[in-house]
Structure formats: C-alpha cells, structure tokens
N, C-alpha and C positions, 0 to 999 in steps of 0.2 A: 504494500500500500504506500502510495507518496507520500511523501514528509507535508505538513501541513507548515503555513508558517506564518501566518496574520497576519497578511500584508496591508489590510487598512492600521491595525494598530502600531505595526514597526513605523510605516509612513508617516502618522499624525506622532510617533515619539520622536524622530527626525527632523522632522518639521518645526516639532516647538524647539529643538534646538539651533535651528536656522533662524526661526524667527528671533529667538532672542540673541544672534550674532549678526542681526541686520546694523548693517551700516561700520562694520568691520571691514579690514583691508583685504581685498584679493580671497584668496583658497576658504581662509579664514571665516567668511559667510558664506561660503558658495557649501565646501563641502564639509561631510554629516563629522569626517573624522579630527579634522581640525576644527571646528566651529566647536563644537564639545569643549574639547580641551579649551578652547578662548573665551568660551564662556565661564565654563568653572574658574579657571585666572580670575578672569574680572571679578567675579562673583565675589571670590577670595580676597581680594584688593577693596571692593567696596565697603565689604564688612568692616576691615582694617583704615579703610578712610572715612568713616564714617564717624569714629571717636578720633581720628584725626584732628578733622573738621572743627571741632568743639576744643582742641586745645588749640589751634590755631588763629581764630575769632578772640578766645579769651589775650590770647598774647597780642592782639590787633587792638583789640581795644585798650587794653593796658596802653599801649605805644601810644593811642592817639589820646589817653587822657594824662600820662605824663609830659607830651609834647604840650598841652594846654597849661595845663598848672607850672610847668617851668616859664612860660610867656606870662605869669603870672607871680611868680618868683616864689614858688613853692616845690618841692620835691615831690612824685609820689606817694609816697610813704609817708612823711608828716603828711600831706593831703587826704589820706585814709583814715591815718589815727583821728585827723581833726573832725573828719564824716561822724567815725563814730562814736567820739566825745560829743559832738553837737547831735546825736542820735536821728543823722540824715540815713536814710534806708533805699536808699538805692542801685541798682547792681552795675555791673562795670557798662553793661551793653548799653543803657540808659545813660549814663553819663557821657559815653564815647558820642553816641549820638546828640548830645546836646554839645556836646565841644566843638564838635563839626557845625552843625547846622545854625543853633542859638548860642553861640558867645559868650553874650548880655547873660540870660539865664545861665550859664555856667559860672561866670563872673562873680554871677550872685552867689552861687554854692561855693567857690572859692572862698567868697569872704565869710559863710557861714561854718567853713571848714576852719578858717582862721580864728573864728571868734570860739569856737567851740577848742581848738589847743589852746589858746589864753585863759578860757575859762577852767580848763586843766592843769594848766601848768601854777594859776593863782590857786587852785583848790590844793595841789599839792603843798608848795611855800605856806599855806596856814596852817 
C-alpha cells in the first residue's frame, strides 16, 4: 500500500513558515529549508531585544535628562535626591519628555528639585 503523506497539512506547515520569512533576503523567504532556520534566529533575537529595548530607553532618557539639568547647573544625581526630598513622583520617561518638549515646565521641577535639597540639607544642620 503507498505511503500516505498529508500533503494539504505538510503545505499549510510550510507555508506558515514562508509567510512568517516574508520580506527576508533571497533563499531565505523563498525556501521551506532556510526560511525555518531564519525564522527561529529572528524569533531568538526578538525575544532577546525585547528586554533590550527597555534598558536602552531607560539609559536614553537618563542622557536626555542629565543633559537638561547640567544647562541648568545641577548634576543628575543631586537632581534625583532633590525629586525625592521635595516628594516629586515622576518617572524618568516623563521627565525626559518634558526636557525635550516643555523647558519652562522642567525649569520649574528643576527649581522644585532644588528647593527640596535645601530643604534637606537645612533639616539635617538642625
């Protein structure tokens, strides 16, 4: 008796493996045996850049809110402690974009960061 072999389901397993290697270079979307393997890769790579992505934003924004507060003539790092002395509650992503877009408003948390280290650093000395 012949070998049976499922040819609609080998096809449509095939298939979703091309479809998800569309728009890949050459062999690599065309055929079943290399499109596989460049999938699973990527697949591999996405997982892995995916918590990438999240440390990468965090160090972005860091960068674009110390670039602010140094035009401002603060560090940092005192610029944090003074956040959370003066018990500002907001997170880096939210400040990065006000450093960029509103100035003015970040100007203003600047100086609330400021008043908030003075008002620690007098609570200490009493």
């Amino acid at each position: 008796m012949p070998r049976a072999t499922n040819a609609p389901a080998s096809r449509k397993r095939r298939k979703r493996w091309l479809m998800k290697a569309k728009g890949f270079y050459g062999s690599r979307s065309k055929l079943y045996r290399y499109a596989k393997d460049a999938v699973f890769k990527a697949q591999t790579w996405a997982t892995r850049d995916r918590k990438t992505r999240k440390r990468n934003f965090r160090a972005l924004w860091i960068q674009r809110i110390s670039a602010a507060v140094r035009e401002r003539g603060m560090t940092y790092s005192r610029f944090t402690e003074g956040l959370k002395a003066a018990g500002v509650e907001l997170d880096r992503k939210v400040l990065a974009d006000l450093a960029v877009q509103d100035p003015n408003a970040f100007g203003a948390i600047v100086e609330q960061a400021k008043a908030g280290l003075d008002a620690k650093a007098n609570a200490a000395s009493a």
